[in-house]
C-alpha positions in Angstrom: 0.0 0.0 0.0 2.0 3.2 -1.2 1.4 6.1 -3.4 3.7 6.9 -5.8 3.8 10.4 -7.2 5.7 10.4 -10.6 7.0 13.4 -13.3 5.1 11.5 -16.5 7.2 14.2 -19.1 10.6 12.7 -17.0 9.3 9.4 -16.2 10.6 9.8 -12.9 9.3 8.9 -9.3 9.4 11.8 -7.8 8.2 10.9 -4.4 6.8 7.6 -2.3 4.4 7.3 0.2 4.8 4.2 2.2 1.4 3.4 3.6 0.8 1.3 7.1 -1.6 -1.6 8.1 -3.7 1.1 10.3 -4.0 3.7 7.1 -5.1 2.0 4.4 -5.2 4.3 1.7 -8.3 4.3 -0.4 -8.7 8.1 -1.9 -6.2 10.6 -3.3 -7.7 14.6 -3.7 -5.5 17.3 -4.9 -8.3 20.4 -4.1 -7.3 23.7 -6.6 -6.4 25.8 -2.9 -4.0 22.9 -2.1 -1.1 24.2 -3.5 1.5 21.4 -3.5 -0.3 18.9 -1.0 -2.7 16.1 -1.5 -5.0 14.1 0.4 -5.2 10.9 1.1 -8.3 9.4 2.6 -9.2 5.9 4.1 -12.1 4.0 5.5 -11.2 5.7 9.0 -9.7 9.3 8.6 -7.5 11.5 6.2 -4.6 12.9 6.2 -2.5 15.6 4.0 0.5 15.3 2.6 2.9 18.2 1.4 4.7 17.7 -2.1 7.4 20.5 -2.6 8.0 19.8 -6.6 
């Protein structure tokens, strides 16, 4: 259970989110006001996560 976020132009991983057995991720959001930061939701909760490129 990761994410993996990747530069498609570079084919590139640019980042990898290593998920845990008590977050199971099941939704990814990136709202417009987010600027550089997703969301990551589960069955239980969500959480954000910054992305600096």
């Amino acid at each position: 259970n990761s994410v993996h976020v990747i530069d498609i132009e570079e084919n590139e991983t640019l980042l990898k989110i290593d998920g845990t057995s008590q977050f199971d991720v099941t939704a990814v959001v990136h709202p417009l006001t987010y600027m550089n930061k997703i969301l990551l939701g589960s069955a239980d909760c969500f959480e954000w996560v910054e992305c600096a490129y």
